[in-house]
N, C-alpha and C positions, 0 to 999 in steps of 0.2 A: 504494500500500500504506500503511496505517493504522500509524504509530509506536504502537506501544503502551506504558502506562502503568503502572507500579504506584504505588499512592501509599501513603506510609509514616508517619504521623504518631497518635499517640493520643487525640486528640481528633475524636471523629464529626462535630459540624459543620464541621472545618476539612474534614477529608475529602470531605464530602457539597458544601461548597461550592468545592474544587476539580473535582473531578467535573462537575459542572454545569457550572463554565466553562471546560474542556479539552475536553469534550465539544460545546460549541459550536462548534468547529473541529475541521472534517471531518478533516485529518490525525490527528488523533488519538481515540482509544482508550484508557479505563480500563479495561484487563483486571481490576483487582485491588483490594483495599485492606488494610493491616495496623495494626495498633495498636500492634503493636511490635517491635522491632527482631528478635526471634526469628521472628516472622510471616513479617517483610518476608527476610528470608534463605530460610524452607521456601519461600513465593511464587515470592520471583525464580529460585527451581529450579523449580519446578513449572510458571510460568509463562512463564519467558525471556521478560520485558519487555525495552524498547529501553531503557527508562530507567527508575531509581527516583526519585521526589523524596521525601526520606530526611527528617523531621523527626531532630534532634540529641540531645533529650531526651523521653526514651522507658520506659516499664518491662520489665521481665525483661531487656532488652536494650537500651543507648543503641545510637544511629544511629551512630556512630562504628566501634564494636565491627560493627553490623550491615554496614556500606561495606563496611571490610576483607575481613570474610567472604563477601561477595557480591560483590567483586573478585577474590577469591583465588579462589574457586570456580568463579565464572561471570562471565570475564573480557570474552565479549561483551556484559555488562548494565553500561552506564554509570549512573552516581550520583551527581545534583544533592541536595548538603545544603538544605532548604530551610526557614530556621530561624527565629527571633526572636532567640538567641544571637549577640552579635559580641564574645566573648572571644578573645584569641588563643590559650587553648589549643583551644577548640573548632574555630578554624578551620584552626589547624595540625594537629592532630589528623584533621581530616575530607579536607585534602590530604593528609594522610601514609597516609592508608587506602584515598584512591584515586579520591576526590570527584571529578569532570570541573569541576563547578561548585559555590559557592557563594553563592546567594542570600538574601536576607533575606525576611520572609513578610511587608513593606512594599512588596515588588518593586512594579511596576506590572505592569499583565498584558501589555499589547502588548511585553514586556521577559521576561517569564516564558514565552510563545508562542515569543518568537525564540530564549533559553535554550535550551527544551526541544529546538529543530529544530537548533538549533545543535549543540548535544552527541550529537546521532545520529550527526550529520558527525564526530564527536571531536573540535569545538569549545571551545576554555576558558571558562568563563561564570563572574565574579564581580562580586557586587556591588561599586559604586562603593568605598564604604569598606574591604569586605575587598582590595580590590587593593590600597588606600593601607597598611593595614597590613603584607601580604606584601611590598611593597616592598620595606617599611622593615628589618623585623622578620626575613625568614627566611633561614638563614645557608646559604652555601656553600664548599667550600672553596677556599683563597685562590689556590690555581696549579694550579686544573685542568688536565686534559690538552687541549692545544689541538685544536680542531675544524677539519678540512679545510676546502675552500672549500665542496665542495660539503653536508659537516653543515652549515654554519652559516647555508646558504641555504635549508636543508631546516628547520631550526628559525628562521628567522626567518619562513618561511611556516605553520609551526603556529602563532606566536605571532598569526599575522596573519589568523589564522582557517581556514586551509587542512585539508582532510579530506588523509586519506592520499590516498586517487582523485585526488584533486585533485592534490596532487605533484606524482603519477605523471602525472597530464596532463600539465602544465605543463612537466614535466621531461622528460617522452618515456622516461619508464624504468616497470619494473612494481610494481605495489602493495608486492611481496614482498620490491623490493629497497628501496623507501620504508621497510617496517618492521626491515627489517635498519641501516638507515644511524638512522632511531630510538631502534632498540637501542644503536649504539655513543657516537649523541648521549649517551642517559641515564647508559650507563659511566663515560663519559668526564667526565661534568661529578657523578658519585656521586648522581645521586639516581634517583629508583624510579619515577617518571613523568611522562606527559607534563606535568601540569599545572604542575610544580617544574618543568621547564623552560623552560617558560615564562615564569612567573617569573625565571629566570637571565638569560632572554633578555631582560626588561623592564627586570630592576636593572641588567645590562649594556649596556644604549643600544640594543641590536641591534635593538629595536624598540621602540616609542611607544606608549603608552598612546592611547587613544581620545579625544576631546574629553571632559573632565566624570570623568574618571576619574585624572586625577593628582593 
C-alpha cells in the first residue's frame, strides 16, 4: 500500500519538484498539494494523507497554526515541518503543535525518503541541527513523576525509533496497551507528545543521539 502524501508549501516549483521526486519511489503517493496553511488543513480532511510535509511560512495561514489544526482534528495524519527556517521559535513552535518531524529543505533526499517512511511508523525525524538545538534549549520540569521500568523501556524504544507494533512485538503485549503506557509516559513527564519525549529521553541519557547528530 502507497503512503500517501500531501505537500504543503506556497511556492509551485518547490511543490512540483517534490512531487517528481517522491513520486519516483513507488511507496509513495502525492494525493494532494496546498499553498497554504488553510488549504493544507481542508486537504488533510478531505484527503487523510499519511503524512503532511508542512512548509512553516505560508499565507492566510503559517504551517504552525496549520500542524496544530491538523493534529487536533485529524490525529491519524502525521506532520513533517519541512522548512528553510531554523529559528527556535519556529521549531518549538512546530513541536508544540505536533510536528513528528522537523526537517530543513537542505535535507538530502535518501534522508527525506527514510523521514517520510519513518514517521508512518511514528518515527521522530529531525534534522541534525534542530536536534542540537532541542537538546539544549527545550525545558522540562525538574522532578517529574518517575516512570516504571517498564514506561521507561517503552520510551527508550520510541526514542530509538520503534513504531507502537513494534513494542507491542517486542514486548509480547497489545498495541492498545503500548498507547495507554504512552499516555501515562506523556502525563507523567507534562508534555503533549510523543516527539517532547523524546526529546526528555535524549536530554536525559536514556538514549543516544545517532552518529553526526550530537
Amino acid at each position: 500500500m502507497s503512503i500517501c502524501i500531501l505537500i504543503a508549501d506556497d511556492h509551485a516549483v518547490v511543490r512540483q519538484g517534490l512531487r517528481m521526486f517522491l513520486e519516483m519511489d513507488a511507496d509513495f503517493e502525492v494525493v494532494g498539494e496546498a499553498e497554504n496553511g488553510e488549504d493544507a488543513v481542508r486537504l488533510a480532511g478531505e484527503l487523510q494523507p499519511d503524512i503532511v510535509l508542512m512548509d512553516l511560512i505560508m499565507p492566510v495561514m503559517d504551517g504552525i497554526t496549520a500542524t496544530s489544526r491538523i493534529r487536533r482534528q485529524y490525529p491519524d495524519v502525521e506532520v513533517i515541518a519541512l522548512t528553510s527556517v531554523l529559528d527556535d521559535g519556529s521549531i518549538f513552535g512546530a513541536i508544540r503543535a505536533g510536528a513528528i518531524g522537523y526537517l530543513l529543505k537542505d535535507t538530502k533526499a535518501d534522508n527525506l525518503i527514510y523521514a517520510v517512511k519513518s514517521a508512518v511508523a511514528g518515527q521522530v525525524q529531525f534534522s541534525p541541527q534542530v536536534a542540537k538545538r532541542l537538546l539544549k534549549e527545550v525545558d522540562f520540569p525538574e522532578a517529574p513523576e518517575p516512570l516504571t521500568d517498564r514506561e521507561s523501556d517503552i520510551l527508550r524504544m520510541l526514542a530509538s525509533g520503534y513504531s507502537n507494533k513494534g513494542i507491542a512485538q517486542d514486548l509480547n503485549i497489545g498495541e492498545k496497551t503500548v498507547k495507554t503506557h504512552v499516555s501515562s509516559i506523556l502525563s507523567k513527564l507534562g508534555v503533549t507528545s510523543r516527539t517532547q519525549a523524546v526529546i526528555y529521553a535524549l536530554r536525559t541519557g536514556l538514549v543516544m543521539l545517532p552518529p553526526g547528530q550530537s
